[in-house]
C-alpha positions as CSV (number, residue, x, y, z in Angstrom):
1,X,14.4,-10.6,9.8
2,X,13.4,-7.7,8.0
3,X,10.1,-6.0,8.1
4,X,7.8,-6.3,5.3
5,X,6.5,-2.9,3.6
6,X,3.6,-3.5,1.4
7,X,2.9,-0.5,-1.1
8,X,-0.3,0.0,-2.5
9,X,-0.7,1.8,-5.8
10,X,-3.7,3.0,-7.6
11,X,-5.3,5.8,-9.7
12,X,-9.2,5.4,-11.4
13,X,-9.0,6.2,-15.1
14,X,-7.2,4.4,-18.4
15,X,-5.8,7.7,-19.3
16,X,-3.8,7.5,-15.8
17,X,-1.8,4.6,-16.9
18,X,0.3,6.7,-19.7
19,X,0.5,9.2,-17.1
20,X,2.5,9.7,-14.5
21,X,0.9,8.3,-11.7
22,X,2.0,4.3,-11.3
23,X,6.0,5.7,-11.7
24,X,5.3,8.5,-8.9
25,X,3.8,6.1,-6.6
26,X,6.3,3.4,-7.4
27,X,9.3,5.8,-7.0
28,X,8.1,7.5,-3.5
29,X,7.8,3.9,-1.9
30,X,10.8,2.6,-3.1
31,X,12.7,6.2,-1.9
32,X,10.8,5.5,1.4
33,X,12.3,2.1,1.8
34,X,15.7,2.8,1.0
35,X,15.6,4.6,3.9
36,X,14.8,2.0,5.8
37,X,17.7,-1.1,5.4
38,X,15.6,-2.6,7.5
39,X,12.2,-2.9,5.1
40,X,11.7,-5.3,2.5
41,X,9.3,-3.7,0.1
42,X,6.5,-5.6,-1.8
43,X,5.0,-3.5,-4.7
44,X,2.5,-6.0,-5.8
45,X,-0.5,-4.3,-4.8
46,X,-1.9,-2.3,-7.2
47,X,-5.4,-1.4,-8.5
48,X,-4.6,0.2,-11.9
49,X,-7.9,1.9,-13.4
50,X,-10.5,0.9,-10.6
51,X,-12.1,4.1,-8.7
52,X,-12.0,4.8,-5.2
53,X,-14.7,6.6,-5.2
54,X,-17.8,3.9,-4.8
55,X,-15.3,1.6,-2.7
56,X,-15.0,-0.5,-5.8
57,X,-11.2,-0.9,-4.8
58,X,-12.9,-2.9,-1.6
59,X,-14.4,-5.1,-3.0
60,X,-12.6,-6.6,-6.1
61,X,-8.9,-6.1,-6.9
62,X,-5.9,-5.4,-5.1
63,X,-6.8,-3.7,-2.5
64,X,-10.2,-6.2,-1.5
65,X,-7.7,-9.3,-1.6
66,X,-4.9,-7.2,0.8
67,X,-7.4,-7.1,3.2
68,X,-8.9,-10.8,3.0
69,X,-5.2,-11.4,4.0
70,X,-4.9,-9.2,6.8
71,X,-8.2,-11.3,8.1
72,X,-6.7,-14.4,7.2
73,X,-3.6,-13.1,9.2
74,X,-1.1,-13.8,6.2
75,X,0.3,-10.2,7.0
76,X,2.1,-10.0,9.6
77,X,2.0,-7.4,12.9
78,X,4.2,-4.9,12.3
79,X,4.1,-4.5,8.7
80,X,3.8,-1.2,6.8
81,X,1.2,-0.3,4.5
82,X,2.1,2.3,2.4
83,X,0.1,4.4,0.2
84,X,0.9,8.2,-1.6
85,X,-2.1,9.8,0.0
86,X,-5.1,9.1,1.4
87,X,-6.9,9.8,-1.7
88,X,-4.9,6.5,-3.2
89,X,-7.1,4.7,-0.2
90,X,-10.1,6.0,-0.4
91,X,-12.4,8.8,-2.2
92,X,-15.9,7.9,-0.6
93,X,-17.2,9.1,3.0
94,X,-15.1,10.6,5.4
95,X,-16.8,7.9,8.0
96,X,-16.2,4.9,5.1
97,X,-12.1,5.8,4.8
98,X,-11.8,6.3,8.8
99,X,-13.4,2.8,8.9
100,X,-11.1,1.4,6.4
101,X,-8.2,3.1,7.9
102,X,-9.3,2.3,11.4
103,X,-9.4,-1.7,10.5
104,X,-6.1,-1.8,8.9
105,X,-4.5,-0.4,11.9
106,X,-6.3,-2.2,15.0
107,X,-4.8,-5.4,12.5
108,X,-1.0,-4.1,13.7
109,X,-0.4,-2.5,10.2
110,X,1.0,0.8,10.0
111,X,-0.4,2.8,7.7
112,X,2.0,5.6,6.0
113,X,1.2,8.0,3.9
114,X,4.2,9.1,1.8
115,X,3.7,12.6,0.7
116,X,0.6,13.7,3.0
C-alpha cells in the first residue's frame, strides 16, 4: 500500500497566481515523488492568495482544514507533508512556525521541505 504524500502549496498575493509560483511548487512535489514509486501524491492542498504572515492560513483554508484532519486522525502515520520552504508554512513568529511544525510532527507526519 503506498504511502500518501500530501503537498501543500501556497503564496499571499493575486499577483502570485499569474506568476510562477503554484507551477514551481506543483513541479518540485511531483519531481519529489517520482522518486519515490512508493508515494502516492495528493496536491489538493493549496491556499492560493491567503498570507502566511498573520497565521490566516491557520485558521481558514487549506491549510486550517489539513490540520482539523490530522486531529480527526483522517491522515494517517506515516504520511509526508510536503511543502517548498518553510516560508510556504509559515511567515509569523519563529516560536508560532516551531509550534505548528512541532504539532504536525508529534501527529507521525513528516514534514519535508523540498528546496530548503
Amino acid at each position: 500500500m503506498p504511502v500518501k504524500a500530501y503537498s501543500y502549496m501556497r503564496f499571499s498575493s493575486a499577483a502570485q497566481r499569474e506568476g510562477d509560483s503554484l507551477r514551481r511548487q506543483l513541479q518540485a512535489a511531483k519531481d519529489w515523488a517520482a522518486a519515490r514509486p512508493d508515494v502516492e501524491l495528493d496536491t489538493t492542498t493549496r491556499d492560493l492568495g491567503v498570507s502566511a504572515y498573520k497565521g490566516e492560513h491557520r485558521v481558514r483554508g487549506a491549510l486550517a482544514s489539513f490540520l482539523k484532519r490530522i486531529e480527526q486522525g483522517d491522515i494517517p502515520t506515516g504520511s509526508y507533508f510536503l511543502i517548498e520552504s518553510f516560508d510556504r508554512l509559515s511567515r509569523e513568529t519563529e516560536m508560532v512556525a516551531v509550534n505548528l511544525l512541532t504539532s504536525i510532527t508529534l501527529a507521525g507526519i513528516k514534514v519535508v521541505t523540498l528546496v530548503d
